[in-house]
C-alpha positions as CSV (number, residue, x, y, z in Angstrom):
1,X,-4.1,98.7,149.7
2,X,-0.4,97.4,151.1
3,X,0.3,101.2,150.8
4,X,-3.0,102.5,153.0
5,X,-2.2,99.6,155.7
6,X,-0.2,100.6,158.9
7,X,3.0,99.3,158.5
8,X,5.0,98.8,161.7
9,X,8.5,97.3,162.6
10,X,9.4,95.6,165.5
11,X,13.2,95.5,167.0
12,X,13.2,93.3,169.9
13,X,16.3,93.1,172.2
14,X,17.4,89.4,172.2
15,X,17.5,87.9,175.8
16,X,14.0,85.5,176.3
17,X,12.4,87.9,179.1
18,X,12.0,91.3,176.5
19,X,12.1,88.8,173.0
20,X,9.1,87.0,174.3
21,X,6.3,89.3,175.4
22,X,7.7,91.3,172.1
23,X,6.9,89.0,170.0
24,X,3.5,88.3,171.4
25,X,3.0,92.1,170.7
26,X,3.9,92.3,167.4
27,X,1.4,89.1,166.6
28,X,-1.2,91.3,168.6
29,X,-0.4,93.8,165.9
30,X,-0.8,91.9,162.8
31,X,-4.1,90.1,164.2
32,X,-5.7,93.4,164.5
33,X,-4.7,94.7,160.9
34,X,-1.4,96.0,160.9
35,X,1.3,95.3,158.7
36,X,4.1,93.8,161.4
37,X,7.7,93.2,160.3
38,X,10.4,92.0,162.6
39,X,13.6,92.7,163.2
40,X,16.3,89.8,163.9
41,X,19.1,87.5,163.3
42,X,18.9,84.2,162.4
43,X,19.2,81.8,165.3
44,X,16.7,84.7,167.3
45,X,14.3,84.5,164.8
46,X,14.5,80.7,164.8
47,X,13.0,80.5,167.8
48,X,9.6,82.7,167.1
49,X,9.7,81.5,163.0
50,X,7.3,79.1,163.7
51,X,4.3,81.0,165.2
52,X,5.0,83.5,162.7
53,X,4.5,81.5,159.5
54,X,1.7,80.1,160.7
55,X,-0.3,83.3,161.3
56,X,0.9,84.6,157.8
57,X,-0.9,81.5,156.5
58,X,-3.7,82.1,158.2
59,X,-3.6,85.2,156.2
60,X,-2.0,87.9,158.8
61,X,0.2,90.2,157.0
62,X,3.7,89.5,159.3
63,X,7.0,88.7,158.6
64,X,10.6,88.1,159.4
65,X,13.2,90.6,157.9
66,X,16.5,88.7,159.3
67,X,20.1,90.2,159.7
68,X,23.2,89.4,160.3
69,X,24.6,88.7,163.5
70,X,28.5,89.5,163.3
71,X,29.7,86.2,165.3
72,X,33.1,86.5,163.3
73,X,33.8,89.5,164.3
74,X,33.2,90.0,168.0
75,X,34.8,86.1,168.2
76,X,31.8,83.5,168.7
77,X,30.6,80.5,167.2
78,X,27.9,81.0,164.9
79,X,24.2,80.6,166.7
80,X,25.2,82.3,169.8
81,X,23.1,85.2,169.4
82,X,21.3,85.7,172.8
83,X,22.0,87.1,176.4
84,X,20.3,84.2,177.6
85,X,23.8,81.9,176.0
86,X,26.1,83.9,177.9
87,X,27.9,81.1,179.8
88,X,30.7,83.5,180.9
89,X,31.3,87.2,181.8
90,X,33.7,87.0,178.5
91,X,31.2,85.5,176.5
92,X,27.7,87.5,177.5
93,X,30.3,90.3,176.5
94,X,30.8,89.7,173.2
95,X,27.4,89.2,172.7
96,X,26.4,92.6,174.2
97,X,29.2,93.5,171.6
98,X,27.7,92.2,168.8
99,X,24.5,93.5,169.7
100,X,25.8,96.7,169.9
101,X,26.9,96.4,165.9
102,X,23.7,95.3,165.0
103,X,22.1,99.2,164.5
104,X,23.8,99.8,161.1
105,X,21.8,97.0,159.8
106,X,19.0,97.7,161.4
107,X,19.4,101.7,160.3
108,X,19.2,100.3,156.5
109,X,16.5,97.9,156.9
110,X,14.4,101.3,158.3
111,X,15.4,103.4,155.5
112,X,14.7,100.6,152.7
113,X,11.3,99.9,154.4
114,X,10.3,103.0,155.6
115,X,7.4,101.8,158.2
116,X,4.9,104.3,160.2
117,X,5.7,103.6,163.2
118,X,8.8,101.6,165.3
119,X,8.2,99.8,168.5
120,X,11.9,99.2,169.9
121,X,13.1,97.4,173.1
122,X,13.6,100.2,175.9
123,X,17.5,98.5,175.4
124,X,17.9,100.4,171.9
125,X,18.0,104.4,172.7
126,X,19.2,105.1,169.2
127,X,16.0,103.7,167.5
128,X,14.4,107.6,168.7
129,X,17.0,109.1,166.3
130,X,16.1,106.6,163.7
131,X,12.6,107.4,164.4
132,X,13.0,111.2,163.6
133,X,14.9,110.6,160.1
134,X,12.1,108.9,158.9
135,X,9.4,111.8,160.8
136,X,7.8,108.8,162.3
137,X,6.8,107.7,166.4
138,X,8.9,105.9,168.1
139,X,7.4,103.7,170.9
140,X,9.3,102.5,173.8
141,X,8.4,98.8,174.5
142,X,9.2,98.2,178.5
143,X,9.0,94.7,179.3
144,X,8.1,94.7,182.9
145,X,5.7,96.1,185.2
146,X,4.8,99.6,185.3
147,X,5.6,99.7,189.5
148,X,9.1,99.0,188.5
149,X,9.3,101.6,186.3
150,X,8.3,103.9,188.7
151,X,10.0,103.1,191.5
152,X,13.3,102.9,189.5
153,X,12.3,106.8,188.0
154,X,11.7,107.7,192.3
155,X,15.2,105.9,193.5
156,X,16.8,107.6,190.4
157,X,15.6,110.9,191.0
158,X,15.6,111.5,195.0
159,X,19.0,108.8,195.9
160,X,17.2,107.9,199.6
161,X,19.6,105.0,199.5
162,X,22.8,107.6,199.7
163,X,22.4,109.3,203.0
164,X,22.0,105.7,204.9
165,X,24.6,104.5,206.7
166,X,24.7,101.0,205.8
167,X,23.7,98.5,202.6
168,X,21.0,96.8,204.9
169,X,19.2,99.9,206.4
170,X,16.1,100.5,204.8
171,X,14.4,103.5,203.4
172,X,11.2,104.3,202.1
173,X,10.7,104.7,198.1
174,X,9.8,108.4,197.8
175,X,7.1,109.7,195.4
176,X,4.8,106.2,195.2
177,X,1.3,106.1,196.6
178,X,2.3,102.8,199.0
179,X,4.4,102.8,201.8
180,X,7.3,100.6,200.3
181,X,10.7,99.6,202.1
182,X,13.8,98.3,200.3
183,X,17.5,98.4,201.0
184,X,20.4,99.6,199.0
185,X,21.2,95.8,198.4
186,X,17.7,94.8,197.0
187,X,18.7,97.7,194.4
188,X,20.8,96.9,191.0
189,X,24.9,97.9,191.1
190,X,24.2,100.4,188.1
191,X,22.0,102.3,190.7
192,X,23.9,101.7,194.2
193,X,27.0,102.9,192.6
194,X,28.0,104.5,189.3
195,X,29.4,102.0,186.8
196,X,30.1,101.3,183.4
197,X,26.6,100.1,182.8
198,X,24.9,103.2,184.8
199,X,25.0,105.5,181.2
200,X,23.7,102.9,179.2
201,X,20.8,102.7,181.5
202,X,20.6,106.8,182.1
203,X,20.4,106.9,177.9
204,X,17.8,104.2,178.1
205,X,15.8,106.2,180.2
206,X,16.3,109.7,178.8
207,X,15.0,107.8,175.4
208,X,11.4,106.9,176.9
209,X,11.0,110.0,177.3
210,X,11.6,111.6,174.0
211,X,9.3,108.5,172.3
212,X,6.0,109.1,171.4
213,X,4.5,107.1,174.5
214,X,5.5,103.5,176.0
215,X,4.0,100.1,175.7
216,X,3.5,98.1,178.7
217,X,2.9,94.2,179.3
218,X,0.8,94.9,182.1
219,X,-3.2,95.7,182.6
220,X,-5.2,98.6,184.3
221,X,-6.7,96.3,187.2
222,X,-3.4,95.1,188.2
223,X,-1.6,98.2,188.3
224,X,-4.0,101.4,187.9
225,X,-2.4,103.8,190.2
226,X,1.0,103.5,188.7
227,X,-0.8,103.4,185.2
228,X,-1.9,107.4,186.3
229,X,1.7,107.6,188.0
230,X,3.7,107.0,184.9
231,X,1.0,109.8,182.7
232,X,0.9,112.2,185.3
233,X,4.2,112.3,187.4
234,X,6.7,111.3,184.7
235,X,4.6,112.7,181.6
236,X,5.1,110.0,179.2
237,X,2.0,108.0,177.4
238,X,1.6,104.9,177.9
239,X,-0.7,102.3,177.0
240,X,-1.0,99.0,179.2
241,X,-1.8,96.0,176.5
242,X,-1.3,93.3,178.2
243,X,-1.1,90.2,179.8
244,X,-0.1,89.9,175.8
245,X,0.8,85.8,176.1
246,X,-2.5,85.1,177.4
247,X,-4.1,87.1,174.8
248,X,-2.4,86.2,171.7
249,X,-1.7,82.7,173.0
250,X,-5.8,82.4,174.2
251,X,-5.9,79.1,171.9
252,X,-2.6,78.3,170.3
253,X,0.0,78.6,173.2
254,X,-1.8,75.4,174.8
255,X,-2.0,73.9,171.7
256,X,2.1,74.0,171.2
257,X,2.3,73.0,174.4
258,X,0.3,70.0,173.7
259,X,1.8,69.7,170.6
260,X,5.3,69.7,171.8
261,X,4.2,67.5,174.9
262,X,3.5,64.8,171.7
263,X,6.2,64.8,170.4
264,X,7.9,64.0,173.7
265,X,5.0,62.2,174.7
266,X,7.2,59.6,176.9
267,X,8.8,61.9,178.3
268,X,6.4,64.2,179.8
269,X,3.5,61.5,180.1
270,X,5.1,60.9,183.5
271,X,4.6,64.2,184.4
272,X,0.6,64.6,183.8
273,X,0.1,60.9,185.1
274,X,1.6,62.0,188.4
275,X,0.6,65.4,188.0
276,X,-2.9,63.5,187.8
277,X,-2.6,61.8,190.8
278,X,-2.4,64.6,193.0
279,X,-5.2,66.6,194.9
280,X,-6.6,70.1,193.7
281,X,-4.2,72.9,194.6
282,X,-1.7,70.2,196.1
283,X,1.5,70.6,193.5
284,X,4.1,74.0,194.3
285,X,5.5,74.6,190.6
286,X,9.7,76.3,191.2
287,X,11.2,77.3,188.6
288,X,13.9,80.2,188.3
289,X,13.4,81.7,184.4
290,X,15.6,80.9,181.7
291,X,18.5,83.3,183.0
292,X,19.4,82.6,186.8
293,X,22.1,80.0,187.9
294,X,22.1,78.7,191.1
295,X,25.3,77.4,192.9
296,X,25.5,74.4,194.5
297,X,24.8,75.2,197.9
298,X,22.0,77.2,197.0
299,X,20.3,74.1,195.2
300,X,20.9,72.2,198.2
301,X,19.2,74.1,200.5
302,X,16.0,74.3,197.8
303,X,16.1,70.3,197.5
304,X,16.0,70.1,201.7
305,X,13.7,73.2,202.0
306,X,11.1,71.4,199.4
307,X,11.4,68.1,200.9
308,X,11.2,69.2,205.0
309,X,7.6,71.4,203.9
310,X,6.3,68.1,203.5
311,X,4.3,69.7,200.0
312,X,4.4,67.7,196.4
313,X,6.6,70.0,194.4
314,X,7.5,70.1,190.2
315,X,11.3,71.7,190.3
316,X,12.8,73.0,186.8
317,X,16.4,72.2,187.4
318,X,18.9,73.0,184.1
319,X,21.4,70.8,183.2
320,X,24.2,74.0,184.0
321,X,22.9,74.0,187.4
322,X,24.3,69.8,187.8
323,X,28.4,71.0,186.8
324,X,29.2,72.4,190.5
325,X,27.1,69.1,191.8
326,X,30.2,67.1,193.1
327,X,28.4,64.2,195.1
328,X,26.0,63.4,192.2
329,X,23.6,65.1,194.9
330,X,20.6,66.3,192.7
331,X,20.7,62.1,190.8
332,X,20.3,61.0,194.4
333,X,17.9,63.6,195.5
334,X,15.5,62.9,192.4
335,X,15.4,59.0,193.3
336,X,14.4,60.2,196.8
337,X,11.7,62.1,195.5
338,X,10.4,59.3,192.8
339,X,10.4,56.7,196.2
340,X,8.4,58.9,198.1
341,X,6.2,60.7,195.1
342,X,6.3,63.5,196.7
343,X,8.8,65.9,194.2
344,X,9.1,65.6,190.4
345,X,12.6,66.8,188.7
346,X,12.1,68.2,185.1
347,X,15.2,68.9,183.5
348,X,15.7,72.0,181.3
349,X,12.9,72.5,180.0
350,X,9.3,72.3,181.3
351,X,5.1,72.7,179.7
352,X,5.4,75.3,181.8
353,X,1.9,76.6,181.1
354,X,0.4,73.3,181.3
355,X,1.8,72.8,184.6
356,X,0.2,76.1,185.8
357,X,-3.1,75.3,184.6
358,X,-3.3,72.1,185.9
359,X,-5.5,71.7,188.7
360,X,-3.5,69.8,191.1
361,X,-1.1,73.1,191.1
362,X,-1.9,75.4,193.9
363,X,1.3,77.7,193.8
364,X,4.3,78.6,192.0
365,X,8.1,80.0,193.4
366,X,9.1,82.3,191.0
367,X,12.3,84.6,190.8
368,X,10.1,87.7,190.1
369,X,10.8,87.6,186.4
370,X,7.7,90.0,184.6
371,X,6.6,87.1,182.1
372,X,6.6,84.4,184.7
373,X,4.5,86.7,187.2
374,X,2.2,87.3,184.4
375,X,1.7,83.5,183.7
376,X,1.8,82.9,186.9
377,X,-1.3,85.5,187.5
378,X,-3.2,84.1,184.7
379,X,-3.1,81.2,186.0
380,X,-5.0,82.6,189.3
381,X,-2.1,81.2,191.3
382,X,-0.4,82.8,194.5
383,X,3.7,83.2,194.4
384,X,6.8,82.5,196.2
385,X,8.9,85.1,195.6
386,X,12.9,84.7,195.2
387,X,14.2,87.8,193.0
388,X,17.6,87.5,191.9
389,X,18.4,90.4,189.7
390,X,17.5,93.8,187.4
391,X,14.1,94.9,188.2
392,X,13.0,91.5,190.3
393,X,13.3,92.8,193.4
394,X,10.6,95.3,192.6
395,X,8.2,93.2,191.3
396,X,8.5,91.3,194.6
397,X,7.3,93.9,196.0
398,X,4.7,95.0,193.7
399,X,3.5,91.7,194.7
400,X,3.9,91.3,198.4
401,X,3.2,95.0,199.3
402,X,0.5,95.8,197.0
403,X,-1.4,93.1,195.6
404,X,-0.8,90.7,198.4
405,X,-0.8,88.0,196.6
406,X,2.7,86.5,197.0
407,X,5.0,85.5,200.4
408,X,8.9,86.4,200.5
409,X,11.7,83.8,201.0
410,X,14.2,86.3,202.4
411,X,16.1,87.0,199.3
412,X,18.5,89.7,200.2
413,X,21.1,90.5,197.1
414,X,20.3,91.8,194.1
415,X,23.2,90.3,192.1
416,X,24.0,90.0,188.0
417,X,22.8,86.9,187.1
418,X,26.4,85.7,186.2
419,X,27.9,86.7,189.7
420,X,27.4,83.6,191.4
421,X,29.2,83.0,195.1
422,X,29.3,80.4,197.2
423,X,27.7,82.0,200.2
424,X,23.9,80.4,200.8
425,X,21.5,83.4,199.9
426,X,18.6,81.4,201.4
427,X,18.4,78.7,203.7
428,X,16.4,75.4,204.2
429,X,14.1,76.9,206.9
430,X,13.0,79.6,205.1
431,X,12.4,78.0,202.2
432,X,10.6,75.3,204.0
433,X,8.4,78.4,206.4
434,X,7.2,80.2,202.9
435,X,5.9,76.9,201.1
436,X,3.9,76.3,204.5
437,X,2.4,79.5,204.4
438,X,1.8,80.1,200.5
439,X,0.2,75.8,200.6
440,X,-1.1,75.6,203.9
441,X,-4.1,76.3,205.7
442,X,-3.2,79.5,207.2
443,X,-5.8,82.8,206.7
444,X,-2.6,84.2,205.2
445,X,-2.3,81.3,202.1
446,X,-6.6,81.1,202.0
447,X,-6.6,85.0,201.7
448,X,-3.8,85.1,199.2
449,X,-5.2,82.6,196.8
450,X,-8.5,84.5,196.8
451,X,-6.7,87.3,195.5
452,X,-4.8,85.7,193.2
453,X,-7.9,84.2,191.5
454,X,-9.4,87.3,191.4
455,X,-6.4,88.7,190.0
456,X,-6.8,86.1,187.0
457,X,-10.1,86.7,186.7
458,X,-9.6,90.5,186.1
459,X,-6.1,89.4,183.4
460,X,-8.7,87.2,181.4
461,X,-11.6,90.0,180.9
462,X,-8.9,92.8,180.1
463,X,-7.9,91.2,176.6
464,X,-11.6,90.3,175.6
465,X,-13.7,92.6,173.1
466,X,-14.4,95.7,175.3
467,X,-11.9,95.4,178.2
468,X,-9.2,97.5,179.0
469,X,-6.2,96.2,177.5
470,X,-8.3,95.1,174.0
471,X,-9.4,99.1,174.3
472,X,-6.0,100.3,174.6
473,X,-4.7,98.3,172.2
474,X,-7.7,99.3,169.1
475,X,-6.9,102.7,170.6
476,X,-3.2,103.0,169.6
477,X,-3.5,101.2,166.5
478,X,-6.4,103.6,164.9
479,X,-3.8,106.7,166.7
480,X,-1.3,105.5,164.3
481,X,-3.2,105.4,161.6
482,X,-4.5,109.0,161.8
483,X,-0.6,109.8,162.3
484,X,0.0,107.9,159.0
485,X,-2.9,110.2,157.3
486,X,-1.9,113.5,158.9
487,X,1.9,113.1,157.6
488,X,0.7,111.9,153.9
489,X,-2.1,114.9,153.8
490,X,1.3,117.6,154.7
491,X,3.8,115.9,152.2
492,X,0.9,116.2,149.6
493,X,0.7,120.1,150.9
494,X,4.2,120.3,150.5
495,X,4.4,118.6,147.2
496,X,2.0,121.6,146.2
């Protein structure tokens, strides 16, 4: 039996916006009948160990095969594993380093286990070769939406940012069916200019295309034209599987956040009491993804921008964000805000999707991160968006220009998350003008949330029995199988 089962091995990349919706995926996998192993190092696989015992005891067949990450060597402490600890350019680079060493390791743990099939982050171009030792598919996992995708293939191909004559002029993305404006500033450095990272990324690229197809966290009502884009234009297969928390995640994700809200249940029974207290569609939820860091400026002009809107607000603010914070200014504006009960600090770490579905929240600002969008879109709720980096500015648009379901705060600089400067990117008053637009009354905020709902609507009937994304997903699965057959039925013909 273990031999006629599909076996398939995932290699996630580790930073929490590709590791997450991976993860999810591979759990997809296994609930539908494959056999799913995992790729990663310890303190990685520490943080996803959990849901996976718990669907091997249920009886799924998934598991962990851990390596070694080489702190020693590259010169870290032991446990710093992930992009997302990169506290310094110096550090973040010694992780990338020790990433990089990982694909020996990973190379053996292919050839001992042989699988069917390998779905690698987009971040690994090397897993195609490894792919065609073994005479197996390589799928492409691409964490984000299938509009960025595209419009990074277009800006790649045609350069329409090189003939302008200045970094804020704007030109028109060729090759997309909407009529879509950026500037070269809204664009990543790799892209703007040539740079050490700009190869890494061409190799990435180059590698979708020689993988058997690419797997998308995104659904066919959200995103059907560039669905067709992507098969036609760029000739790659793809299948769209997602919005894969909210499916795997239908029952259990609220569960560990209830579970984990227990065992803090001081701590966050403020939080649902005054959560509680407030009107339907009242609360704006602002959080930035696990990634950004804002500078102290910046964080002052949110706190003032929140405050002068006059809307109740739930702010995620991390710890990192208080060591610039001279005058104590965030202590003093969080007493302001329990006086008046009008904002609510969480620090760190938030029940993020139990804020969302509560029903007293009505929006969310969100820096354009592909998991939060997708949370934020199950959750039927309309977005304030603030990119900050990689693909975000994109999505912005994806959601302002094409879906219409999200208002921009004016962020102008698509800067690596570790670049921070002192100059104020946004300011109070148009923080304060997009919260009255995205909460108020307005036909622009009323026709917005309609969407949005509608949007949600659509992400929850796309991962039940029948839908799109369920279809997909049963469809690739029983594609690899009759891969799996084909290849034993020739090395039987060749054995003869």
């Amino acid at each position: 039996m273990e031999s006629q089962q599909l076996h398939v091995i995932f290699v996630p990349f580790p930073t929490p916006g590709h590791m997450i919706p991976m993860i999810d995926t591979a759990r997809l996998f296994a609930k539908h009948g494959v056999n799913v192993t995992i790729i990663a190092t310890h303190a990685n696989a520490s943080t996803f160990q959990k849901s996976i015992d718990s669907d091997f005891n249920s009886g799924y067949s998934i598991k962990t095969q851990l390596i070694q990450f080489p702190s020693a060597q590259v010169g870290l402490p032991d446990g710093v594993e992930n992009v997302k600890d990169g506290t310094s350019k110096e550090i973040l680079g010694k992780i990338t380093q020790g990433i990089l060493m990982l694909q020996d390791q990973v190379e053996i743990v292919l050839q001992e286990l042989k699988p069917d099939c390998i779905v690698s982050d987009m971040t690994y171009p090397w897993t195609v070769e490894s792919a065609e030792k073994l005479n197996i598919p390589r799928i492409y996992f691409y964490s984000s939406s299938y509009f960025s995708n595209c419009a990074s293939y277009f800006v790649r191909k045609y350069r329409p940012h090189d003939s302008l004559v200045s970094d804020t002029q704007k030109f028109t993305i060729p090759g997309v069916p909407h009529t879509i404006g950026m500037t070269p500033l809204e664009l990543a450095d790799w892209i703007r200019v040539k740079n050490s990272t700009t190869g890494i990324f061409y190799a990435m690229f180059e590698s979708e295309k020689k993988s058997y197809g690419t797997l998308y966290n995104s659904f066919h009502e959200l995103e059907s034209d560039y669905e067709k884009l992507i098969n036609t234009t760029m000739g790659t297969k793809s299948w769209s599987i997602g919005p894969v928390s909210a499916w795997i995640n239908k029952d259990g994700k609220k569960k560990d956040n209830i579970g984990h809200m227990k065992k803090n249940i001081g701590k966050y029974q403020e939080l649902i009491n005054w959560l509680n207290s407030k009107p339907n569609d009242s609360v704006l939820y602002v959080c930035f993804g696990s990634l950004t860091r804002l500078f102290h400026a910046q964080i002052v002009e949110i706190a003032h921008g929140l405050e002068n809107s006059g809307y109740n607000f739930i702010w995620v603010v991390k710890e990192k964000d208080k060591d610039g914070d001279g005058e104590g200014f965030l202590q003093d504006f969080e007493e302001r805000m329990k006086d008046s009960k009008k904002g609510y600090i969480v620090w760190n770490w938030a029940p993020q999707l139990l804020i969302l579905d509560h029903p007293a929240t009505g929006g969310i600002v969100t820096h354009c991160g592909w998991n939060s969008i997708l949370e934020s879109m199950n959750s039927r709720l309309p977005m304030i968006t603030w990119p900050m980096f990689a693909e975000q500015f994109y999505n912005e648009k994806l959601l302002i220009d094409i879906l219409k379901i999200g208002v921009s705060v004016g962020s102008k600089v698509n800067k690596f998350w570790l670049n921070i400067g002192e100059e104020v990117v946004v300011q109070r008053d148009d923080i304060m003008k997009a919260v009255e637009i995205l909460m108020g009354n307005g036909q622009d905020g009323k026709a917005m949330r309609i969407r949005a709902r509608n949007l949600g609507d659509a992400a929850n009937r796309t991962i039940e029995e029948g839908g799109h994304s369920y279809n997909n997903l049963i469809q690739l699965i029983d594609e690899l199988k009759s891969l799996k057959i084909a290849r034993g039925l020739e090395k039987i013909r060749l054995e003869n």
